[in-house]
C-alpha positions as CSV (number, residue, x, y, z in Angstrom):
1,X,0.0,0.0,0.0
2,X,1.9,3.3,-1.3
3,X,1.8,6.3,1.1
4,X,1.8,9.3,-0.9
5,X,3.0,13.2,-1.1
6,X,2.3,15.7,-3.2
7,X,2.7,19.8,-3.1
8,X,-0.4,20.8,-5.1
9,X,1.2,24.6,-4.8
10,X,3.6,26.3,-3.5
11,X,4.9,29.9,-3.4
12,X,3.8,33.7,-2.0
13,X,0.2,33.0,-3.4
14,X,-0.4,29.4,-2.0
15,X,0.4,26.7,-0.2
16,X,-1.3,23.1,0.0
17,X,0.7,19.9,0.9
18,X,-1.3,16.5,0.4
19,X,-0.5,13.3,1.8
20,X,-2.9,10.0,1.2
21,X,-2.6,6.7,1.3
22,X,-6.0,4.5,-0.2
23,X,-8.1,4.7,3.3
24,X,-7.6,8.6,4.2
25,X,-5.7,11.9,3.5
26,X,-4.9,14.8,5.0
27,X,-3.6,18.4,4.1
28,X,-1.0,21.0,5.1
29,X,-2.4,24.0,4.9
30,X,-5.0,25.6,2.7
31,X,-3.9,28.4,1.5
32,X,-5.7,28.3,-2.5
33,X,-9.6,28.6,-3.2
34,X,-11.6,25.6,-3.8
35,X,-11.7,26.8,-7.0
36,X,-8.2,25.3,-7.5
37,X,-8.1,23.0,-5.1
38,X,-11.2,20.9,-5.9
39,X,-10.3,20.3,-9.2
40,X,-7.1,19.3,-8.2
41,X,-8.4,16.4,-6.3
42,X,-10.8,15.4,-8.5
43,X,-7.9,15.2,-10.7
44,X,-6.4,11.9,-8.8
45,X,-10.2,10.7,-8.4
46,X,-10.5,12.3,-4.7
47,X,-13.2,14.5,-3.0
48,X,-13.2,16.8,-0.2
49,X,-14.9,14.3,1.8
50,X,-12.3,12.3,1.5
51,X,-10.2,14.4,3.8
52,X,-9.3,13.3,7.7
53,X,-8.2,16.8,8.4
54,X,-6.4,19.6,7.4
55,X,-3.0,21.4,9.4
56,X,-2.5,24.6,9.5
57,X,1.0,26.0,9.9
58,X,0.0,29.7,10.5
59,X,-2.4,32.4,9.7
60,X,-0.7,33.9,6.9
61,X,-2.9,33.9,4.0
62,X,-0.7,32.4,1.8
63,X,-1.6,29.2,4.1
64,X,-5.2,29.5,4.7
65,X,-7.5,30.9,2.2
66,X,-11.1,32.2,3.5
67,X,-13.5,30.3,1.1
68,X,-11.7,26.9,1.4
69,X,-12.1,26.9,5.2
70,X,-16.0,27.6,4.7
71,X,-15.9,24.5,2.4
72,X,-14.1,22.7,5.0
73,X,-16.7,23.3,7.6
74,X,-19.3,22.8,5.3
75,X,-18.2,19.3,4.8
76,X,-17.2,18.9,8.8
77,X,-13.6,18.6,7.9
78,X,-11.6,18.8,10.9
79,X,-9.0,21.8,11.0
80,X,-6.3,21.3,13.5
81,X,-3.6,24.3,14.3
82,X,-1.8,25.0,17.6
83,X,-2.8,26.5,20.4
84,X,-0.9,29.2,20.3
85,X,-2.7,30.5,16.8
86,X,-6.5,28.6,17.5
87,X,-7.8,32.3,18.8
88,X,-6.0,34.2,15.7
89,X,-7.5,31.6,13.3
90,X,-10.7,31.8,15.1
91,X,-10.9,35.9,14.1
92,X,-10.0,35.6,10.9
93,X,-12.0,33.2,10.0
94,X,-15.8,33.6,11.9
95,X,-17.2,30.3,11.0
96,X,-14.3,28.5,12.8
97,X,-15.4,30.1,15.8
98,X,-18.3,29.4,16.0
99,X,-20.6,27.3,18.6
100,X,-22.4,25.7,16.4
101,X,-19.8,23.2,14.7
102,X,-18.5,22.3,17.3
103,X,-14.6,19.7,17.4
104,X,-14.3,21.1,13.8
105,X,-11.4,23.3,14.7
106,X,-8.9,21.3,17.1
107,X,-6.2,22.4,18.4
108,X,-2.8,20.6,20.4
109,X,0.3,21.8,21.4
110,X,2.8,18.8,21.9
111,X,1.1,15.8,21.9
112,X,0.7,13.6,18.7
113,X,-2.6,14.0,17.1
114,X,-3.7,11.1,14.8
115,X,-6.3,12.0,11.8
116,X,-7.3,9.1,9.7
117,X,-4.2,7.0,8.9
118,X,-1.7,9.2,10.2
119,X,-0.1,10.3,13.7
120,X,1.2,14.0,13.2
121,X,2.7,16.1,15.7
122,X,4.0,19.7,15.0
123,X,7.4,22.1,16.1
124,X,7.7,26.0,16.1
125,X,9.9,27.2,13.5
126,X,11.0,30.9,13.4
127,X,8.6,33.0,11.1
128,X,6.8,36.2,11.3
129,X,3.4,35.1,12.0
130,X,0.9,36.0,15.0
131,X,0.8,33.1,17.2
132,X,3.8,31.9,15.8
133,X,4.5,29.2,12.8
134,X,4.9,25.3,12.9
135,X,6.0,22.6,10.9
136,X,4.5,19.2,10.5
137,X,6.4,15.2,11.0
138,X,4.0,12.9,9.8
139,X,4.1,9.6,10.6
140,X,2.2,6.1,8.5
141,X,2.8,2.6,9.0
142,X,3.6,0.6,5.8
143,X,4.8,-2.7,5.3
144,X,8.4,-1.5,5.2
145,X,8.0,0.0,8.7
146,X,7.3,3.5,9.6
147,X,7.3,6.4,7.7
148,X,8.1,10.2,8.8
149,X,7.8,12.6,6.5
150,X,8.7,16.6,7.9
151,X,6.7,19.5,6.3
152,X,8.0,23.2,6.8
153,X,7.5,25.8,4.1
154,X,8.0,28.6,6.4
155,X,11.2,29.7,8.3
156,X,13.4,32.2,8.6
157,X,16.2,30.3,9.7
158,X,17.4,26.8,10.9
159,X,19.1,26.0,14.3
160,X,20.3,22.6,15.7
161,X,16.5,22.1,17.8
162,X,15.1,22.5,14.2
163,X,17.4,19.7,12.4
164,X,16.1,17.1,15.3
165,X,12.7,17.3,13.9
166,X,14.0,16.8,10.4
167,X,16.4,14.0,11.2
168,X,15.8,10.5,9.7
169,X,12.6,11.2,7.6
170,X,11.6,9.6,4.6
171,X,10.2,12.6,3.0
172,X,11.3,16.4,3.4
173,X,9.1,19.4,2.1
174,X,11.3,22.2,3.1
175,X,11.4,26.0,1.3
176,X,14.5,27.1,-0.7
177,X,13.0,30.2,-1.2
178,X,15.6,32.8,-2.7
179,X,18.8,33.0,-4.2
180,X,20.8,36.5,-2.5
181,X,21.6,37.3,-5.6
182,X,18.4,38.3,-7.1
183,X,16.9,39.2,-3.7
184,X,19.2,41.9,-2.9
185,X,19.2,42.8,-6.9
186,X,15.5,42.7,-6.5
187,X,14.5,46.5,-6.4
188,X,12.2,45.5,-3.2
189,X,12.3,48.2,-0.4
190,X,15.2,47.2,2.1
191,X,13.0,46.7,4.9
192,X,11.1,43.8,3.2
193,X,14.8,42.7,2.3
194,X,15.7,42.9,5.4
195,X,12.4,40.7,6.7
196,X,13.2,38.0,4.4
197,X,16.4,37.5,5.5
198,X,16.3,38.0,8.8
199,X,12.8,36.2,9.9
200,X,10.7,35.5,6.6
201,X,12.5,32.8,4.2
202,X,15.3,30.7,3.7
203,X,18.1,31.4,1.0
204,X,18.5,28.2,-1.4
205,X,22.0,28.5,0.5
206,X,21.0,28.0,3.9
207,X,18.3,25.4,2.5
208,X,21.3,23.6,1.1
209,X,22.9,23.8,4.4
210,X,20.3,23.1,6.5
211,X,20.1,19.6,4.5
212,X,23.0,18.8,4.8
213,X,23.1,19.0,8.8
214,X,19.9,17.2,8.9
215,X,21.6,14.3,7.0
216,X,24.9,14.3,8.3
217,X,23.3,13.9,12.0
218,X,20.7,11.1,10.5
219,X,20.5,7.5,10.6
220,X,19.0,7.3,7.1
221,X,18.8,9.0,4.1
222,X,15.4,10.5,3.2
223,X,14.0,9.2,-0.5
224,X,13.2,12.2,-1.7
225,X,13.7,16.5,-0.7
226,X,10.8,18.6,-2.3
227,X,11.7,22.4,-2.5
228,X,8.8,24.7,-1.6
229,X,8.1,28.2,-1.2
230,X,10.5,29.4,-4.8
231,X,10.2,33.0,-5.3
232,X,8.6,34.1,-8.0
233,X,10.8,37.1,-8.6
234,X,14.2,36.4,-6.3
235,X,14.6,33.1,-7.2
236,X,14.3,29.9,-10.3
237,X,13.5,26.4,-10.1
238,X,16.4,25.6,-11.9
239,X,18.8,27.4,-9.4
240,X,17.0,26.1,-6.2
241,X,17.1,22.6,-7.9
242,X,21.2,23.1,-9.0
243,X,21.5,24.5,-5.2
244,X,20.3,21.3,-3.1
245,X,21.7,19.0,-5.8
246,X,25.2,20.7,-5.4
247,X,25.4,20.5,-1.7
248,X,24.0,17.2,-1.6
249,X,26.4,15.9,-4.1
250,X,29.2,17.2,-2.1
251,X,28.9,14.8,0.9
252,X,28.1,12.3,-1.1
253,X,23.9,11.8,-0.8
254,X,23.4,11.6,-4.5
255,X,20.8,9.2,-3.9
256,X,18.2,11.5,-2.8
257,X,16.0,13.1,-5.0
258,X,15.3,16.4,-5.0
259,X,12.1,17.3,-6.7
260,X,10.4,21.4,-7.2
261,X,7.2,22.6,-6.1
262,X,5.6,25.0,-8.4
263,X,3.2,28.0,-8.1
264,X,-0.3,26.9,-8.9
265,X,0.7,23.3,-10.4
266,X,0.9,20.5,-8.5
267,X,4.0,18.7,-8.9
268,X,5.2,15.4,-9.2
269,X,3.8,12.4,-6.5
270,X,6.4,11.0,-4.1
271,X,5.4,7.1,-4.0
272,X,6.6,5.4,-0.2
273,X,6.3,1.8,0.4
Protein backbone atom coordinates (compact mmCIF):
# COMPACT_ATOMS: atom_id res chain seq x y z
CA UNK A 1 0.00 0.00 0.00
CA UNK A 2 1.85 3.34 -1.28
CA UNK A 3 1.77 6.27 1.12
CA UNK A 4 1.79 9.28 -0.92
CA UNK A 5 3.02 13.19 -1.09
CA UNK A 6 2.29 15.71 -3.22
CA UNK A 7 2.73 19.78 -3.09
CA UNK A 8 -0.41 20.76 -5.08
CA UNK A 9 1.23 24.59 -4.79
CA UNK A 10 3.61 26.31 -3.53
CA UNK A 11 4.87 29.89 -3.38
CA UNK A 12 3.76 33.66 -2.02
CA UNK A 13 0.18 33.01 -3.41
CA UNK A 14 -0.42 29.45 -2.02
CA UNK A 15 0.44 26.71 -0.16
CA UNK A 16 -1.28 23.14 -0.03
CA UNK A 17 0.67 19.90 0.86
CA UNK A 18 -1.35 16.47 0.35
CA UNK A 19 -0.52 13.30 1.82
CA UNK A 20 -2.95 9.99 1.16
CA UNK A 21 -2.55 6.67 1.26
CA UNK A 22 -5.95 4.47 -0.18
CA UNK A 23 -8.11 4.67 3.33
CA UNK A 24 -7.61 8.61 4.22
CA UNK A 25 -5.71 11.88 3.50
CA UNK A 26 -4.93 14.78 4.95
CA UNK A 27 -3.65 18.38 4.11
CA UNK A 28 -0.97 21.00 5.10
CA UNK A 29 -2.38 24.01 4.90
CA UNK A 30 -5.02 25.55 2.65
CA UNK A 31 -3.88 28.41 1.55
CA UNK A 32 -5.73 28.25 -2.54
CA UNK A 33 -9.57 28.64 -3.22
CA UNK A 34 -11.59 25.59 -3.85
CA UNK A 35 -11.69 26.81 -6.97
CA UNK A 36 -8.22 25.31 -7.51
CA UNK A 37 -8.10 23.02 -5.05
CA UNK A 38 -11.15 20.85 -5.86
CA UNK A 39 -10.29 20.34 -9.18
CA UNK A 40 -7.06 19.30 -8.25
CA UNK A 41 -8.39 16.40 -6.29
CA UNK A 42 -10.78 15.39 -8.51
CA UNK A 43 -7.95 15.18 -10.73
CA UNK A 44 -6.42 11.90 -8.80
CA UNK A 45 -10.22 10.74 -8.36
CA UNK A 46 -10.53 12.27 -4.67
CA UNK A 47 -13.21 14.46 -3.00
CA UNK A 48 -13.21 16.85 -0.18
CA UNK A 49 -14.87 14.26 1.82
CA UNK A 50 -12.34 12.25 1.50
CA UNK A 51 -10.25 14.39 3.79
CA UNK A 52 -9.34 13.30 7.71
CA UNK A 53 -8.20 16.79 8.41
CA UNK A 54 -6.42 19.65 7.36
CA UNK A 55 -2.98 21.42 9.38
CA UNK A 56 -2.48 24.60 9.53
CA UNK A 57 1.01 26.02 9.89
CA UNK A 58 -0.04 29.68 10.46
CA UNK A 59 -2.36 32.40 9.68
CA UNK A 60 -0.72 33.86 6.89
CA UNK A 61 -2.86 33.89 4.04
CA UNK A 62 -0.74 32.36 1.81
CA UNK A 63 -1.59 29.23 4.11
CA UNK A 64 -5.17 29.52 4.70
CA UNK A 65 -7.50 30.91 2.16
CA UNK A 66 -11.07 32.21 3.46
CA UNK A 67 -13.51 30.29 1.11
CA UNK A 68 -11.66 26.87 1.36
CA UNK A 69 -12.08 26.90 5.23
CA UNK A 70 -16.00 27.59 4.66
CA UNK A 71 -15.88 24.51 2.44
CA UNK A 72 -14.06 22.75 5.01
CA UNK A 73 -16.68 23.30 7.65
CA UNK A 74 -19.30 22.75 5.30
CA UNK A 75 -18.23 19.32 4.78
CA UNK A 76 -17.25 18.89 8.80
CA UNK A 77 -13.55 18.57 7.87
CA UNK A 78 -11.62 18.85 10.86
CA UNK A 79 -8.98 21.78 10.99
CA UNK A 80 -6.28 21.34 13.52
CA UNK A 81 -3.61 24.29 14.34
CA UNK A 82 -1.80 24.98 17.61
CA UNK A 83 -2.84 26.53 20.44
CA UNK A 84 -0.93 29.19 20.32
CA UNK A 85 -2.71 30.52 16.81
CA UNK A 86 -6.53 28.60 17.49
CA UNK A 87 -7.76 32.29 18.85
CA UNK A 88 -6.04 34.16 15.67
CA UNK A 89 -7.49 31.61 13.30
CA UNK A 90 -10.68 31.84 15.07
CA UNK A 91 -10.87 35.87 14.13
CA UNK A 92 -9.97 35.62 10.89
CA UNK A 93 -12.03 33.25 9.95
CA UNK A 94 -15.84 33.59 11.90
CA UNK A 95 -17.23 30.30 10.95
CA UNK A 96 -14.30 28.48 12.81
CA UNK A 97 -15.35 30.12 15.79
CA UNK A 98 -18.32 29.38 16.01
CA UNK A 99 -20.63 27.35 18.62
CA UNK A 100 -22.42 25.70 16.35
CA UNK A 101 -19.84 23.20 14.69
CA UNK A 102 -18.47 22.35 17.31
CA UNK A 103 -14.58 19.73 17.36
CA UNK A 104 -14.28 21.05 13.82
CA UNK A 105 -11.40 23.31 14.73
CA UNK A 106 -8.95 21.32 17.08
CA UNK A 107 -6.20 22.44 18.38
CA UNK A 108 -2.76 20.60 20.41
CA UNK A 109 0.29 21.77 21.43
CA UNK A 110 2.78 18.76 21.93
CA UNK A 111 1.14 15.80 21.88
CA UNK A 112 0.70 13.61 18.70
CA UNK A 113 -2.55 14.02 17.08
CA UNK A 114 -3.74 11.09 14.83
CA UNK A 115 -6.30 12.00 11.84
CA UNK A 116 -7.27 9.08 9.75
CA UNK A 117 -4.21 6.95 8.93
CA UNK A 118 -1.69 9.20 10.18
CA UNK A 119 -0.14 10.30 13.69
CA UNK A 120 1.16 13.97 13.22
CA UNK A 121 2.69 16.09 15.68
CA UNK A 122 3.98 19.72 14.96
CA UNK A 123 7.43 22.14 16.10
CA UNK A 124 7.73 25.96 16.12
CA UNK A 125 9.93 27.16 13.53
CA UNK A 126 11.01 30.88 13.36
CA UNK A 127 8.59 32.97 11.14
CA UNK A 128 6.79 36.15 11.34
CA UNK A 129 3.45 35.08 12.04
CA UNK A 130 0.86 35.98 15.02
CA UNK A 131 0.83 33.12 17.23
CA UNK A 132 3.77 31.94 15.79
CA UNK A 133 4.46 29.20 12.78
CA UNK A 134 4.87 25.31 12.90
CA UNK A 135 6.00 22.56 10.91
CA UNK A 136 4.53 19.23 10.55
CA UNK A 137 6.43 15.21 11.00
CA UNK A 138 4.01 12.89 9.76
CA UNK A 139 4.11 9.64 10.63
CA UNK A 140 2.24 6.14 8.53
CA UNK A 141 2.77 2.63 9.02
CA UNK A 142 3.63 0.59 5.85
CA UNK A 143 4.84 -2.70 5.28
CA UNK A 144 8.37 -1.46 5.20
CA UNK A 145 8.05 0.00 8.65
CA UNK A 146 7.25 3.49 9.58
CA UNK A 147 7.31 6.35 7.68
CA UNK A 148 8.05 10.21 8.82
CA UNK A 149 7.79 12.63 6.54
CA UNK A 150 8.69 16.57 7.88
CA UNK A 151 6.72 19.53 6.33
CA UNK A 152 8.03 23.24 6.81
CA UNK A 153 7.50 25.83 4.09
CA UNK A 154 8.04 28.63 6.37
CA UNK A 155 11.21 29.72 8.30
CA UNK A 156 13.40 32.20 8.58
CA UNK A 157 16.24 30.29 9.71
CA UNK A 158 17.38 26.76 10.87
CA UNK A 159 19.09 26.04 14.33
CA UNK A 160 20.33 22.63 15.70
CA UNK A 161 16.51 22.09 17.80
CA UNK A 162 15.12 22.49 14.16
CA UNK A 163 17.43 19.71 12.39
CA UNK A 164 16.15 17.15 15.30
CA UNK A 165 12.71 17.31 13.91
CA UNK A 166 14.00 16.85 10.39
CA UNK A 167 16.37 13.99 11.23
CA UNK A 168 15.79 10.49 9.73
CA UNK A 169 12.56 11.24 7.64
CA UNK A 170 11.58 9.64 4.55
CA UNK A 171 10.16 12.64 2.97
CA UNK A 172 11.31 16.41 3.41
CA UNK A 173 9.13 19.39 2.06
CA UNK A 174 11.29 22.16 3.06
CA UNK A 175 11.38 26.04 1.28
CA UNK A 176 14.54 27.13 -0.75
CA UNK A 177 12.97 30.17 -1.19
CA UNK A 178 15.64 32.78 -2.71
CA UNK A 179 18.81 33.04 -4.18
CA UNK A 180 20.84 36.46 -2.52
CA UNK A 181 21.65 37.32 -5.56
CA UNK A 182 18.40 38.30 -7.10
CA UNK A 183 16.93 39.20 -3.74
CA UNK A 184 19.19 41.88 -2.90
CA UNK A 185 19.20 42.84 -6.86
CA UNK A 186 15.47 42.66 -6.52
CA UNK A 187 14.51 46.52 -6.44
CA UNK A 188 12.22 45.55 -3.21
CA UNK A 189 12.27 48.23 -0.38
CA UNK A 190 15.17 47.22 2.06
CA UNK A 191 12.98 46.73 4.93
CA UNK A 192 11.11 43.77 3.23
CA UNK A 193 14.78 42.67 2.26
CA UNK A 194 15.70 42.90 5.43
CA UNK A 195 12.42 40.72 6.70
CA UNK A 196 13.16 38.04 4.36
CA UNK A 197 16.39 37.47 5.54
CA UNK A 198 16.25 37.95 8.77
CA UNK A 199 12.76 36.21 9.88
CA UNK A 200 10.71 35.54 6.63
CA UNK A 201 12.48 32.80 4.25
CA UNK A 202 15.33 30.71 3.67
CA UNK A 203 18.06 31.43 0.95
CA UNK A 204 18.55 28.24 -1.36
CA UNK A 205 21.96 28.48 0.46
CA UNK A 206 21.03 28.02 3.86
CA UNK A 207 18.28 25.37 2.55
CA UNK A 208 21.28 23.65 1.10
CA UNK A 209 22.86 23.79 4.38
CA UNK A 210 20.27 23.07 6.54
CA UNK A 211 20.07 19.58 4.50
CA UNK A 212 23.01 18.84 4.75
CA UNK A 213 23.06 19.02 8.83
CA UNK A 214 19.85 17.15 8.91
CA UNK A 215 21.64 14.28 6.98
CA UNK A 216 24.95 14.31 8.32
CA UNK A 217 23.27 13.93 11.98
CA UNK A 218 20.67 11.05 10.51
CA UNK A 219 20.48 7.49 10.61
CA UNK A 220 19.02 7.25 7.12
CA UNK A 221 18.77 9.04 4.14
CA UNK A 222 15.39 10.53 3.21
CA UNK A 223 14.02 9.18 -0.48
CA UNK A 224 13.22 12.24 -1.73
CA UNK A 225 13.72 16.46 -0.68
CA UNK A 226 10.84 18.61 -2.34
CA UNK A 227 11.72 22.37 -2.51
CA UNK A 228 8.77 24.75 -1.57
CA UNK A 229 8.09 28.23 -1.23
CA UNK A 230 10.48 29.44 -4.81
CA UNK A 231 10.21 33.00 -5.30
CA UNK A 232 8.56 34.08 -8.04
CA UNK A 233 10.78 37.06 -8.57
CA UNK A 234 14.16 36.44 -6.26
CA UNK A 235 14.60 33.12 -7.24
CA UNK A 236 14.31 29.92 -10.28
CA UNK A 237 13.46 26.38 -10.08
CA UNK A 238 16.41 25.64 -11.88
CA UNK A 239 18.76 27.44 -9.43
CA UNK A 240 17.02 26.13 -6.22
CA UNK A 241 17.10 22.63 -7.88
CA UNK A 242 21.22 23.09 -8.96
CA UNK A 243 21.53 24.49 -5.23
CA UNK A 244 20.32 21.34 -3.08
CA UNK A 245 21.70 18.97 -5.83
CA UNK A 246 25.25 20.68 -5.36
CA UNK A 247 25.37 20.52 -1.72
CA UNK A 248 23.95 17.22 -1.62
CA UNK A 249 26.36 15.86 -4.08
CA UNK A 250 29.23 17.18 -2.14
CA UNK A 251 28.93 14.83 0.88
CA UNK A 252 28.07 12.28 -1.07
CA UNK A 253 23.94 11.79 -0.85
CA UNK A 254 23.41 11.61 -4.54
CA UNK A 255 20.78 9.19 -3.85
CA UNK A 256 18.25 11.50 -2.82
CA UNK A 257 15.98 13.08 -5.03
CA UNK A 258 15.27 16.39 -5.04
CA UNK A 259 12.05 17.30 -6.66
CA UNK A 260 10.44 21.43 -7.19
CA UNK A 261 7.16 22.61 -6.14
CA UNK A 262 5.64 25.00 -8.42
CA UNK A 263 3.22 28.01 -8.08
CA UNK A 264 -0.32 26.93 -8.94
CA UNK A 265 0.67 23.28 -10.42
CA UNK A 266 0.86 20.50 -8.46
CA UNK A 267 4.04 18.68 -8.93
CA UNK A 268 5.16 15.37 -9.17
CA UNK A 269 3.77 12.41 -6.49
CA UNK A 270 6.42 10.96 -4.07
CA UNK A 271 5.43 7.12 -4.04
CA UNK A 272 6.63 5.41 -0.22
CA UNK A 273 6.29 1.81 0.37
Amino acid sequence: MKLKIRVLGSSSAGNCTLIWDSKSAIMIDCGFSPNYIVPQLDSMNMNISFLSGVFITHTHSDHVNKTMMKLLNRNRIPVYCHNNIKRDLANKFVTMGKGHIPGLLRSFEQEEIRAGEFSVSSFEVPHDSTGGCFGYNIFKSVPSGRKKITVATDLGYSSDVLSEKFMDSDVIVIESNHDLDMLENSGRPQYLKDRIRQIGHLSNNQCADFLLQVLGRSSKLPEAVVLAHISQQCNTGRIALQSARNALSSKGYDSVKVVLSYKQQANEVVCLE
